[in-house]
Each structure stands twice: as C-alpha cells, then as structure tokens.
C-alpha positions as CSV (number, residue, x, y, z in Angstrom):
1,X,12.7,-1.2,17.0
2,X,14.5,-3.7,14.4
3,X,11.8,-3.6,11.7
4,X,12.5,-7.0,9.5
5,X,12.6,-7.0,5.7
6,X,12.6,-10.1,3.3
7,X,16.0,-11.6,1.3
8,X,14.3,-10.6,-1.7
9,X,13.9,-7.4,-1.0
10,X,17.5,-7.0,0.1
11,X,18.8,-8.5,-3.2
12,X,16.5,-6.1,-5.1
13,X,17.6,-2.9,-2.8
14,X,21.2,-3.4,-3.3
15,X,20.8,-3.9,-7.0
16,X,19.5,-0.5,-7.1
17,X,22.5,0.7,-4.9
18,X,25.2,-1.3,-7.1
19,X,23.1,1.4,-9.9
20,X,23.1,4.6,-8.2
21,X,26.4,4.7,-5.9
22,X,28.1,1.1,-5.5
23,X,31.1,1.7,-3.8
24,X,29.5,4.9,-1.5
25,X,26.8,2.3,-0.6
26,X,29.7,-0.1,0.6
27,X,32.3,2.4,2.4
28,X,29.9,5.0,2.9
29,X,32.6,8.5,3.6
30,X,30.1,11.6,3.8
31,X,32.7,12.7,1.0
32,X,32.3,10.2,-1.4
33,X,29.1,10.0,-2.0
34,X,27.4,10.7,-5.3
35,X,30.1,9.0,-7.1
36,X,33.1,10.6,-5.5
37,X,35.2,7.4,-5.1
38,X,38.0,6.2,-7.4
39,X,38.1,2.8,-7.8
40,X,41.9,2.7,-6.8
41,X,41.4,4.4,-3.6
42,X,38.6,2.3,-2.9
43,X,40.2,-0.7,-3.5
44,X,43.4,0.4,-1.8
45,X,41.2,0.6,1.4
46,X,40.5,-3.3,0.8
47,X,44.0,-3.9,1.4
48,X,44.6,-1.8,4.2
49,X,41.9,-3.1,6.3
50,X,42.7,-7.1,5.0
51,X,46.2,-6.2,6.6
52,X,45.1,-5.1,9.6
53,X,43.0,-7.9,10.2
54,X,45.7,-10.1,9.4
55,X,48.1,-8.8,12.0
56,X,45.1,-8.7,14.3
57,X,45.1,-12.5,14.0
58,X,49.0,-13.0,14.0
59,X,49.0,-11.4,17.3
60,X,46.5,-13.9,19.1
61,X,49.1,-16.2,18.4
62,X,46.8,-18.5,16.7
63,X,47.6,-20.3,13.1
64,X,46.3,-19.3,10.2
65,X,45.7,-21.8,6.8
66,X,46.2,-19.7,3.5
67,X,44.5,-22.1,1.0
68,X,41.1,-20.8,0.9
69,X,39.3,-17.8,2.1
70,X,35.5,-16.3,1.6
71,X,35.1,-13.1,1.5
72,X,30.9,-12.7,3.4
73,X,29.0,-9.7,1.7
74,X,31.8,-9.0,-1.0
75,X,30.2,-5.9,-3.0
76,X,32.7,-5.1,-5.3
77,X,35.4,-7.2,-4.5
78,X,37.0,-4.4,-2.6
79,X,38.4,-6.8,0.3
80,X,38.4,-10.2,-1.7
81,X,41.0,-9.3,-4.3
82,X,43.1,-7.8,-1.7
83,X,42.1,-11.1,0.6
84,X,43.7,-12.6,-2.6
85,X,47.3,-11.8,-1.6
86,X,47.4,-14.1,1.2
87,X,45.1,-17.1,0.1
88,X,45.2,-19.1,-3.0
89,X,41.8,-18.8,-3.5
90,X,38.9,-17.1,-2.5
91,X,35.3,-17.0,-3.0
92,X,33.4,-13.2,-2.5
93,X,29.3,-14.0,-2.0
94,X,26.9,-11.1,-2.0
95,X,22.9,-11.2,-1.9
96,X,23.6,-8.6,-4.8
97,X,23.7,-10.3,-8.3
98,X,24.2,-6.8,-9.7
99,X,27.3,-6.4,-7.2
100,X,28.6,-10.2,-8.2
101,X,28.4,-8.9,-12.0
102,X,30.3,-5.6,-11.4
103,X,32.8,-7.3,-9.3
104,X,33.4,-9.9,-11.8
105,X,34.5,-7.1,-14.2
106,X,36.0,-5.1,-12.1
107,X,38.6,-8.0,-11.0
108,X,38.4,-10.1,-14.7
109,X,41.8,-11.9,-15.3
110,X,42.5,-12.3,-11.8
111,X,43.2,-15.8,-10.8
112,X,41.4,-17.5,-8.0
113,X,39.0,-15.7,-7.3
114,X,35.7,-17.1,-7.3
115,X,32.3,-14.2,-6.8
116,X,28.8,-16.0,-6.4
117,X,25.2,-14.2,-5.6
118,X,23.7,-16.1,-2.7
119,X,20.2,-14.5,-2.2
120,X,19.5,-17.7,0.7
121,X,18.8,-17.5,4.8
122,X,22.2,-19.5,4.7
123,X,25.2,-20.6,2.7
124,X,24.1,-23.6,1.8
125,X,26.2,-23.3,-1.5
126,X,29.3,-23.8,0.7
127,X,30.9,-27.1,1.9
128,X,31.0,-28.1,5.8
129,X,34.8,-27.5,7.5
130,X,35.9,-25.9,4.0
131,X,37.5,-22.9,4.4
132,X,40.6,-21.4,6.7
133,X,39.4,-18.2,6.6
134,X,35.9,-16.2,6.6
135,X,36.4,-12.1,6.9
136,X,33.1,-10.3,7.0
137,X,32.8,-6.7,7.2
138,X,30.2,-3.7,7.4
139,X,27.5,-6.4,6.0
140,X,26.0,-8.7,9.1
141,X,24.5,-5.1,9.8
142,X,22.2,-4.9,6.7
143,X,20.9,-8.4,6.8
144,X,17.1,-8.8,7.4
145,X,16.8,-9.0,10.5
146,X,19.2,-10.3,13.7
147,X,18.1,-13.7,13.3
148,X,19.5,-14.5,10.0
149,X,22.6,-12.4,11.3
150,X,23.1,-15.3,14.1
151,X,21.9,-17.7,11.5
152,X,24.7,-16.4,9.3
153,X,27.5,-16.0,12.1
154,X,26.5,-20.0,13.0
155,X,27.6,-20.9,9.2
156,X,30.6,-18.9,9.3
157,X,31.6,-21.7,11.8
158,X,30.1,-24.4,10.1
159,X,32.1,-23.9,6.6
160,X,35.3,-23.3,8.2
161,X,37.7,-26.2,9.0
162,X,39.1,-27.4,12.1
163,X,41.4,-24.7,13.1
164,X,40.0,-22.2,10.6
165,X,39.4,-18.5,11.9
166,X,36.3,-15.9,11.1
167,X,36.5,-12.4,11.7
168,X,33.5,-10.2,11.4
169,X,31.8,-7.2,12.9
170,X,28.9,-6.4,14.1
171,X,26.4,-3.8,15.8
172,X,25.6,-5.2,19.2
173,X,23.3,-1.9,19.7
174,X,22.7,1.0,17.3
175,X,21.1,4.6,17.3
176,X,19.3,3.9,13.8
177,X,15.9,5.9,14.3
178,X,17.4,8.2,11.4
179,X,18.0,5.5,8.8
180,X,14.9,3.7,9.8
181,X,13.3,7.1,9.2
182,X,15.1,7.2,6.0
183,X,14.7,4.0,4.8
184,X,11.1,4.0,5.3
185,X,10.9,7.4,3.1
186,X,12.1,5.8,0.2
187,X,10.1,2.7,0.3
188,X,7.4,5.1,0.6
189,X,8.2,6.5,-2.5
190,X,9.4,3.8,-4.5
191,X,5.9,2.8,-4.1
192,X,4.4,5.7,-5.2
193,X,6.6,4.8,-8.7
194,X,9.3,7.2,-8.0
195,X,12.3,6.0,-9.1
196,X,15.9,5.5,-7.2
197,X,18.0,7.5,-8.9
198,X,15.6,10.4,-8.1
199,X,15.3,9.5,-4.5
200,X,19.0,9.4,-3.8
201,X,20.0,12.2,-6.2
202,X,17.5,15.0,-5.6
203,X,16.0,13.7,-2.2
204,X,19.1,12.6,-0.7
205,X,17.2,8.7,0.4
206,X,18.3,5.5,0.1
207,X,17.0,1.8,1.6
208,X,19.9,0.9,3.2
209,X,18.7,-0.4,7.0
210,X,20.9,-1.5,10.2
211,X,20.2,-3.8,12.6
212,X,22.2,-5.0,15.4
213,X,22.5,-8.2,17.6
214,X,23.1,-8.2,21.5
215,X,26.7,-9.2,22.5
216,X,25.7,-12.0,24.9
217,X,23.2,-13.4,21.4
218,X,26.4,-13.3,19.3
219,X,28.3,-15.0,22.2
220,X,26.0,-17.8,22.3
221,X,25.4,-17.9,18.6
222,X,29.3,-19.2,18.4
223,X,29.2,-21.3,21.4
224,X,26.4,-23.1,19.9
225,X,27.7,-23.1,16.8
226,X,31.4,-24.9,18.1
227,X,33.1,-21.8,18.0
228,X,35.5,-20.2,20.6
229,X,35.7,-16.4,20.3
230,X,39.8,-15.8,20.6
231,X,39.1,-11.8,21.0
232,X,36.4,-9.4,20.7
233,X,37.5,-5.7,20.3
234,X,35.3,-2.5,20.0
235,X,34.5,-1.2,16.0
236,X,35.4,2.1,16.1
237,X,34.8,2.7,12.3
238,X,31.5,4.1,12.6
239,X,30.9,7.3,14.0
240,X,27.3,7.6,13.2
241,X,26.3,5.0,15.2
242,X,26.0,5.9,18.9
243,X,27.3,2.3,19.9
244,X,28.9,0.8,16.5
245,X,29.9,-2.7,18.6
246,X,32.5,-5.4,18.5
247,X,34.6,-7.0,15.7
248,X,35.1,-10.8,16.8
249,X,37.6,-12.8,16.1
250,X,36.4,-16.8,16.3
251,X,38.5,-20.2,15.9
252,X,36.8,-23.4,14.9
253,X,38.5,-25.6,17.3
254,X,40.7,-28.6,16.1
255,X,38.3,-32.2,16.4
C-alpha cells in the first residue's frame, strides 16, 4: 500500500534531511551515512552519472540541444553543476528550500546556473516547449503519491521543446513495507515532540517514503502527454528495492 502524504509535508521533511544528513539523504550508500560523504566525491558522482546519461542518449541516435537544461529534484546541485558542462544554462528545482539554499552556496560563482524551490503539484514556474533537456533522478520516487509522479512526468514533456529529450527513473514496483514501517516511526515520534536529529542519530529513522508507478501508467502518462519513449532500460542502482524499475528515455516529437 502507497500511503499518500501532502507537498507541504514533503518540503518540511526534506528540510529536516538537508539538516541532519543532505547528501546521505540524496545518494543514500549504507557507508555514508551520518555525514560520511565529502562533498567532492559526492559531487564527482554527479558527473559520472550526467555522462552516462549523455552517452546513453548519443547512442539512440537522437539529437540533443545544449542551450538549456533542468535539473528535476536537484538537492544539492550534485547533477546540475555537472549538467552544467554540457548546457549553457541550467535550472536545478527542489520541493526543498533548505536544499535550494545549500546548493546555492555550495555552487556560488558558478555561471548559469539557476536553483529554485518549487513546493507546487506542477511546474508551473516553467515555460511550455522551453527546455532541451530535463534529467531526473532518484526523486519521482519520493513524491507524494504516484499521481503527482505522472502529473510531474506529463510536465517534463510539456516544458521541453520540440525535439527536446527527458530522462528519468522510476520505481514501477517496490518492496517498501520497511521504509513505510520506518517512516511511520518517525512521524510517530516527531509528534510526540522528539526531535530529528535524535530520531536519525540515536534511533537510526528518518521520513523518507517511496512510491512507485506501474510501467504501463508511466507508458500512458507520456503518450498522453505527446511524448514518445525512445528506450526504457532497467535501474539497477538500487539494491534494496526488490524491483527498483526502469529509467526512460522520452523525445518530445518535432511539430
């Protein structure tokens, strides 16, 4: 069961993540937890996984525009300043304005790069047919419920232009009952007054949540939408999850 939580509650939940462990709660290694990242290995992931991408997309053949990018569910900026090397500009939007404030210092001096808190059902604050490029990653999975994660995939394909390319993953089916279990601890708590950094310290709980959308839901979701999935591959990033999913890669066709 895919128990729902409101956009508010995600904003606030992640600002308390962005406090107690921001870049575990983004690329969460069993190993780094507790503060065990260093900010250059964790942004030299970024640019790893942007290159991979990158050469995923080369090798559908299809063409790729480099003027403007957005980076969906940016965190820290970990994949939009290394998104940065191939686009002239690019926007990074998170439902954390905590995360939007870190990455902003993190990346300070760094031309054309643009990071915005979006705490909407949509993006609303992005132009139709704007963008060449939308990358979304490890994020559609912690979105309130699968709804807004179809309502979100649909405006992936309404900001890009004609001929513009989204690549995202998501879960099509998950084994969550432990983080749900999890999660709904620390609410629990949290309630009671206890506060996060005592949760995830000494208790080892945190609110993070996963949801996932059937594949033949997504499918339709970009068909509807104008899209035309170009390839769909299986994510094999997360072990933890007993069926992780599919990363897809999706062209907004030309008019």
């Amino acid at each position: 069961m895919q128990v729902g939580i409101s956009l508010d509650q995600l904003s606030r939940e992640w600002n308390d993540l962005a406090e107690l462990d921001p870049m575990w709660a983004i690329l969460s290694n069993r190993d780094k937890k507790h503060a065990r990242w260093d900010l250059d290995d964790f942004l030299a992931t970024g640019r790893i996984e942007i290159e991979e991408a990158l050469e995923a997309i080369q090798a559908t053949g299809c063409p790729l525009g480099t003027q403007l990018a957005l980076d969906f569910g940016c965190g820290l900026g970990r994949l939009t300043v290394a998104l940065r090397q191939h686009f002239d500009k690019v926007v990074g939007l998170d439902v954390s304005p905590s995360m939007i404030e870190s990455a902003q210092r993190i990346h300070q001096g760094i031309d054309g790069l643009d990071f915005v808190a979006n705490v909407r059902g949509d993006l609303a604050v992005l132009a139709d047919d704007s963008f060449d490029f939308v990358y979304s990653s490890k994020v559609l999975q912690h979105v309130p419920g699968p709804e807004l994660a179809k309502t979100y995939i649909a405006e992936f394909i309404r900001v890009l232009k004609p001929g513009g390319i989204a690549h995202f993953q998501i879960p099509v089916h998950t084994g969550m009952r432990r983080f749900a279990n999890r999660r709904a601890a620390y609410v629990a708590l949290r309630r009671l007054g206890l506060s996060p950094a005592f949760l995830y310290n000494r208790l080892g709980l945190h609110p993070m949540h996963l949801i996932s959308v059937p594949f033949s839901e997504v499918r339709s979701t970009i068909v509807v939408a104008g899209g035309r999935i170009v390839t769909t591959e299986p994510d094999s990033e997360w072990p933890l999850l007993s069926n992780p999913g599919f990363v897809f890669i999706v062209l907004k066709p030309l008019l």
